[in-house]
C-alpha positions as MATLAB code, in Angstrom:
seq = 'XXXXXXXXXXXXXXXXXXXXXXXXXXXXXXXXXXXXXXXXXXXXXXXXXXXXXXXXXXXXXXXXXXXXXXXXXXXXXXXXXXXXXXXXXXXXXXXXXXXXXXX';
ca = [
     -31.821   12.350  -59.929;
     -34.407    9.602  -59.221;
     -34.008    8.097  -55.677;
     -33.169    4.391  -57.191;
     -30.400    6.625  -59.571;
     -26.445    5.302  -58.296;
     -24.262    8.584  -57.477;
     -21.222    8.738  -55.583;
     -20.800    9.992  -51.843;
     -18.128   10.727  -49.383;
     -18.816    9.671  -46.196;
     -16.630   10.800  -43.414;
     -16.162   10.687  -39.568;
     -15.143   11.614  -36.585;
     -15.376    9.001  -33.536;
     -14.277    9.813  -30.094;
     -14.201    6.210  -28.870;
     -11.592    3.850  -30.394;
     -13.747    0.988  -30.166;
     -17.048    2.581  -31.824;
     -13.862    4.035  -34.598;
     -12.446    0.599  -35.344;
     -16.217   -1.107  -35.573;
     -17.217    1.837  -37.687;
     -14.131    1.710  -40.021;
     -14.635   -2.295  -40.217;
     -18.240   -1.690  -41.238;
     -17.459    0.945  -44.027;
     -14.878   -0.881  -45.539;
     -17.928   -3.245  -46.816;
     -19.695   -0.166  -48.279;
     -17.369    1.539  -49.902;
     -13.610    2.253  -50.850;
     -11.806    4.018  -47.937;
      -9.802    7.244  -49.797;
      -8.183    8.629  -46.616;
      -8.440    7.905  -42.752;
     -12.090    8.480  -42.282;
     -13.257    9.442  -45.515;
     -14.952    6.743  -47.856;
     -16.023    6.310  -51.336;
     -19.846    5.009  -51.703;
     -21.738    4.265  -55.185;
     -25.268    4.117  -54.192;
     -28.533    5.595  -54.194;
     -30.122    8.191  -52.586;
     -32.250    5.384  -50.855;
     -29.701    3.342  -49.912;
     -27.315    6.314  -48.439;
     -30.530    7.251  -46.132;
     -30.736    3.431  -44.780;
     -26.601    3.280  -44.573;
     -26.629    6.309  -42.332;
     -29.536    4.833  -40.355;
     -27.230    2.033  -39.961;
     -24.458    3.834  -38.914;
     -26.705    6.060  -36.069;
     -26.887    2.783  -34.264;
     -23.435    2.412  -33.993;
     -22.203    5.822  -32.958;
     -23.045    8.077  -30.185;
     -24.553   11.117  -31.432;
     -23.496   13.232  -28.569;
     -19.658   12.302  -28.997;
     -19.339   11.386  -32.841;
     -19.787   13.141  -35.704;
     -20.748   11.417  -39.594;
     -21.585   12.864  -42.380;
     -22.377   11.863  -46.366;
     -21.748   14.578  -49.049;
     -23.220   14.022  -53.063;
     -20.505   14.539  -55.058;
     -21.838   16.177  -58.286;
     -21.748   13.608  -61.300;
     -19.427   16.390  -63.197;
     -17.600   17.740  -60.080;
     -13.982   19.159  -60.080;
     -11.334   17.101  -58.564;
      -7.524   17.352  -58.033;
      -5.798   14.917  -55.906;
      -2.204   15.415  -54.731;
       0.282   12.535  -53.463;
      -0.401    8.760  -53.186;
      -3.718    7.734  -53.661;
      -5.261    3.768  -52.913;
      -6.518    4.397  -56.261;
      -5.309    4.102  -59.708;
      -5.867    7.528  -61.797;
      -9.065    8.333  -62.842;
     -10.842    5.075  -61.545;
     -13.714    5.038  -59.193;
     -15.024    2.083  -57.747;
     -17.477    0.188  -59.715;
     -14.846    0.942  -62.817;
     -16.571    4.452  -63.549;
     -13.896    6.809  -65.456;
     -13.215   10.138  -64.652;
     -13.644   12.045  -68.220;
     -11.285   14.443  -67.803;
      -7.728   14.698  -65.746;
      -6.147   18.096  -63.576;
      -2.456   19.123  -66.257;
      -0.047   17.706  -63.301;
];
């Protein structure tokens, strides 16, 4: 994967202070589609993951909070159980999921 190439990443966190949580949450909702509390959807590139987190160091305190992004593999596994935000086998930017979990 080229660093300009768009993949998907889940971005999650863990903020002790409720003020720094409610700036942070404000901010990803912006970048990405929120799929449970703290966990977010991103399309982007490697490049532009790398200058998001920089972002995001600047808001949080490193001693008390705790982010992290994860590339999801372009032909990962996925089963999702109860409500989602989402409809079925959509990802943001309209992508379709090619194949779909026997319920």
């Amino acid at each position: 994967m080229s660093q300009n190439e768009t993949a998907h990443y889940l971005v999650t966190y863990d903020i002790a202070d409720p003020r720094r949580l409610s700036r942070l949450f404000r901010f990803m909702k912006k970048q990405g589609v929120p799929v449970q509390y703290s966990v977010f959807l991103v399309e982007t590139s490697a490049v532009k993951i790398g200058s998001l987190m920089a972002r995001i160091a600047k808001m949080i305190h490193a001693e008390a909070d705790d982010v992290r992004a994860y590339r999801l593999p372009d032909n990962g596994w996925k089963v999702t159980l109860g409500a989602s935000i989402l409809p079925e086998n959509v990802l943001p930017g309209g992508f379709l999921l090619t194949s779909q979990p026997s319920k």
